[in-house]
RODO-2510 file (C-alpha; in nm, 4 decimals, decimal comma):
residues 172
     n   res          X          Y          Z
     1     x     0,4196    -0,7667     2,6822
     2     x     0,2098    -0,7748     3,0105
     3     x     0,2622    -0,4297     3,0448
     4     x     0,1138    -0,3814     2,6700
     5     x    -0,1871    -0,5496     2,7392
     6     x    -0,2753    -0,3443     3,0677
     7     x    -0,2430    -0,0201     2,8682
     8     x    -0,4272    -0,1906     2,5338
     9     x    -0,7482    -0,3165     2,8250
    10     x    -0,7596     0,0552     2,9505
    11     x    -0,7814     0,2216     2,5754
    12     x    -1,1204     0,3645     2,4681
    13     x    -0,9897     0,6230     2,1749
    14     x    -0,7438     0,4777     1,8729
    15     x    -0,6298     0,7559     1,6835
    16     x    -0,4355     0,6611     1,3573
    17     x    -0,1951     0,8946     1,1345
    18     x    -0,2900     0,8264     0,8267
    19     x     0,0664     0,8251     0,5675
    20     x     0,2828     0,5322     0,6612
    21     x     0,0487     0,4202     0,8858
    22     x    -0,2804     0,3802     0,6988
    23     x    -0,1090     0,3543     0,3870
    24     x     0,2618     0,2655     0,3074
    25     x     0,3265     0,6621     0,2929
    26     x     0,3316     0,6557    -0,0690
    27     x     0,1470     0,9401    -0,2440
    28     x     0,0618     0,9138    -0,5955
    29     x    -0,0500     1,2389    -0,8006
    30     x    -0,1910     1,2100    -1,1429
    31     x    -0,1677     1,5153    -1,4121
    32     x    -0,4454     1,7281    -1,2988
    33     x    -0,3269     1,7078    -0,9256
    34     x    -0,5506     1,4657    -0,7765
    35     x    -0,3899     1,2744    -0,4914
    36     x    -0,4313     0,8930    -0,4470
    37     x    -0,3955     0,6678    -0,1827
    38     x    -0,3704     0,2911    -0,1346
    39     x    -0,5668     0,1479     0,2015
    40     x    -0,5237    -0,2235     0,3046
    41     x    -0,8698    -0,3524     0,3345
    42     x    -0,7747    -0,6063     0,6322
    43     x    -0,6848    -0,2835     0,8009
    44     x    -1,0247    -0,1697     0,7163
    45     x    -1,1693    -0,4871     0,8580
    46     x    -0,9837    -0,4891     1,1644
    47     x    -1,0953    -0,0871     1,2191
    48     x    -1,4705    -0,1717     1,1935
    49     x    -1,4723    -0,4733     1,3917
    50     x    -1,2643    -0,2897     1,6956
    51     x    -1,5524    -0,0244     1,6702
    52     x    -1,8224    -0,3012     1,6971
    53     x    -1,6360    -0,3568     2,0353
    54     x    -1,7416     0,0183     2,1555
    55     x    -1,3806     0,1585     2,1160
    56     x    -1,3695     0,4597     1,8885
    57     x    -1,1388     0,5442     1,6480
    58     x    -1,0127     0,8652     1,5066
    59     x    -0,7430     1,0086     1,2133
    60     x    -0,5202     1,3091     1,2517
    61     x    -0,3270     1,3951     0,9511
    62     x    -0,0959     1,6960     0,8202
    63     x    -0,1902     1,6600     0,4595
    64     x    -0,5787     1,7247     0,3607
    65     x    -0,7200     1,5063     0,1496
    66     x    -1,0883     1,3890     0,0000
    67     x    -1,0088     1,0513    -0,0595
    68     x    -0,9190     1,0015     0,3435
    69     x    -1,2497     1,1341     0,3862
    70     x    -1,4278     0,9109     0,1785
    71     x    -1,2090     0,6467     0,3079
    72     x    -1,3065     0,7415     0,6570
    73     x    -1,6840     0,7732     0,5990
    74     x    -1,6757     0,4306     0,4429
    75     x    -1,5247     0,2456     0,7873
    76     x    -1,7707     0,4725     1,0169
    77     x    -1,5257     0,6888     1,1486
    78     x    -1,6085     1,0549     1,1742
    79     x    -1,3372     1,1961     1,3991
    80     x    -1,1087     1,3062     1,0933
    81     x    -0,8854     1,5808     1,1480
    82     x    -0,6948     1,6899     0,8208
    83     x    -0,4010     1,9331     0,7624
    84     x    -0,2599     1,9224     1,1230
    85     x     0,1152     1,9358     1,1019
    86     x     0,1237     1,9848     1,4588
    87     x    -0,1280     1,7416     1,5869
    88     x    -0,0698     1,8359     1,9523
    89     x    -0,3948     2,0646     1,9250
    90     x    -0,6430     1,8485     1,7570
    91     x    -0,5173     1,5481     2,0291
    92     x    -0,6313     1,7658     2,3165
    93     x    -0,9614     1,9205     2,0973
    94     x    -1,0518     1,5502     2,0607
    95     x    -0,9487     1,4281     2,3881
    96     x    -1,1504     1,7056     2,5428
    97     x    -1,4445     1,6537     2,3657
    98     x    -1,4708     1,2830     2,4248
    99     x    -1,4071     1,3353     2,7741
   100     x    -1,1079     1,1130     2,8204
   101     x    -0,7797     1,0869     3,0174
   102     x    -0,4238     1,0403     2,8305
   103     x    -0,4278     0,6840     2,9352
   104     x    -0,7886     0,5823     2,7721
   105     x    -0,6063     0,6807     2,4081
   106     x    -0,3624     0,4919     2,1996
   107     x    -0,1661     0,6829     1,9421
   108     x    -0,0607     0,4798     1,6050
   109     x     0,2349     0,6885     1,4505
   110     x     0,5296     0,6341     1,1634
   111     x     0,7138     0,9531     1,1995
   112     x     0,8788     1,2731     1,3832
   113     x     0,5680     1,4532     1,3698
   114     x     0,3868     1,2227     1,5869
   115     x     0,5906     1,2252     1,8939
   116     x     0,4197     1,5111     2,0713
   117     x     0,0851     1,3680     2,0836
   118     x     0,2786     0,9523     2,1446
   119     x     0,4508     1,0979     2,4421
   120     x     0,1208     1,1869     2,5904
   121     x    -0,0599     0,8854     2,5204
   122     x    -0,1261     0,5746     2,7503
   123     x    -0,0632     0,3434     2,4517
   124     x     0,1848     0,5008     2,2206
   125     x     0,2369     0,2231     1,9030
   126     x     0,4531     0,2501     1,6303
   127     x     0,4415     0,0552     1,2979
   128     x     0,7337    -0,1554     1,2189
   129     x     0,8757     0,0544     0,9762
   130     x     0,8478     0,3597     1,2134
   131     x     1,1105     0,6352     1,2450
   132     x     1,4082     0,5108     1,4946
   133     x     1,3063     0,7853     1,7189
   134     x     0,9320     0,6935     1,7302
   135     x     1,0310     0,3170     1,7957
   136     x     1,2512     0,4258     2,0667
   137     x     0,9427     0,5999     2,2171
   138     x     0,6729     0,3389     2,1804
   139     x     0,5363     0,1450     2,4592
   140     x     0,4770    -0,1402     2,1395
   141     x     0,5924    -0,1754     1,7686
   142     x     0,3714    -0,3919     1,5133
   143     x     0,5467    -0,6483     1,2934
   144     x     0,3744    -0,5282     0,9787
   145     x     0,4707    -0,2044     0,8156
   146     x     0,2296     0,1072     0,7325
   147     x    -0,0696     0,0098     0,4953
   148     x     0,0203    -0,3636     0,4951
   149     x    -0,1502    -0,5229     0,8269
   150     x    -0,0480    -0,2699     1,0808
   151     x    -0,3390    -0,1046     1,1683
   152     x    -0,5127    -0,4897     1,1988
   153     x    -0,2412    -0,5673     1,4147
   154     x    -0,3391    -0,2769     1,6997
   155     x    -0,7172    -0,3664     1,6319
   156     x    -0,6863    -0,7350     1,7557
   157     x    -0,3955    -0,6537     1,9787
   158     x    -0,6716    -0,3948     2,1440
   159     x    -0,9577    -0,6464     2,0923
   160     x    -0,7365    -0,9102     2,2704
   161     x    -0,6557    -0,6944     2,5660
   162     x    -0,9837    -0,6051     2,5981
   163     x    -1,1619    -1,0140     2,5994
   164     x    -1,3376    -0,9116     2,3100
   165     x    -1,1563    -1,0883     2,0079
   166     x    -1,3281    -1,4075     2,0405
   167     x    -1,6206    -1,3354     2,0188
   168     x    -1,5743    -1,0763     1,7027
   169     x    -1,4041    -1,3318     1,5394
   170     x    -1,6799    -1,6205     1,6389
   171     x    -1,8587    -1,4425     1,3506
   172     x    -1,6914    -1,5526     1,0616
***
């Protein structure tokens, strides 16, 4: 776990898939095609108080979607790449942008297509119910699935790391 908590102190870039990792990967579609989404509100929490600490946060999703947008605007984040089933590209357009090395970003992923951009990462995370193959691969696994705490769980893991949940959590 040592080893987790050097790579989570060194991390200045979270970037989150959004199904099964924001959400539970559920997708529900009413009659005139509009697409709906669940988000757990700690999750929410726990994103806006990690970006209070200075650490930025981004989403790069395959599907396209407005409510991720909206959901995205509403926690501050406007690094939101949409319809990227191979995320490789917008990784290194964001990376490059931001001016960061591999090991200054932490990847949160749930399935297959994530692995290009986790094995490039300095903090590759998976949530608990993660793909086998993406568990293999991560340097940590959260105990909470996608859309049910996991997100919260890197945020304070990453707060922790970095000597700065104490004092975000001396607010409440």
């Amino acid at each position: 776990m040592q080893e987790v908590r050097d790579r989570a102190a060194r991390i200045r870039l979270v970037i989150f898939d959004v199904d099964g990792v924001l959400t539970d990967g559920s997708l529900f579609l009413g009659d005139d095609g509009q697409e709906y989404k669940a988000f757990n509100s700690r999750d929410g929490h726990g994103m806006v108080m990690l970006q209070e600490t200075g650490v930025r946060l981004a989403v790069i999703t395959g599907r396209t979607s407005n409510v991720v947008q909206m959901r995205m605007e509403s926690l501050g984040i406007s690094d939101v790449y949409q319809g990227y089933r191979q995320k490789l590209p917008a990784y290194e357009e964001l990376r490059q942008r931001l001016n960061l090395t591999d090991d200054a970003v932490a990847y949160v992923g749930d399935d297959v297509v994530d692995l290009p951009v986790m094995r490039r990462v300095g903090l590759a995370i998976a949530v608990a119910d993660a793909h086998p193959a993406l568990r293999a691969l991560a340097h940590w696994t959260t105990a909470a699935p996608g859309g049910r705490g996991a997100a919260r769980e890197v945020c304070e893991l990453l707060m922790e790391a970095q000597g700065s949940l104490a004092s975000m959590m001396a607010h409440y």
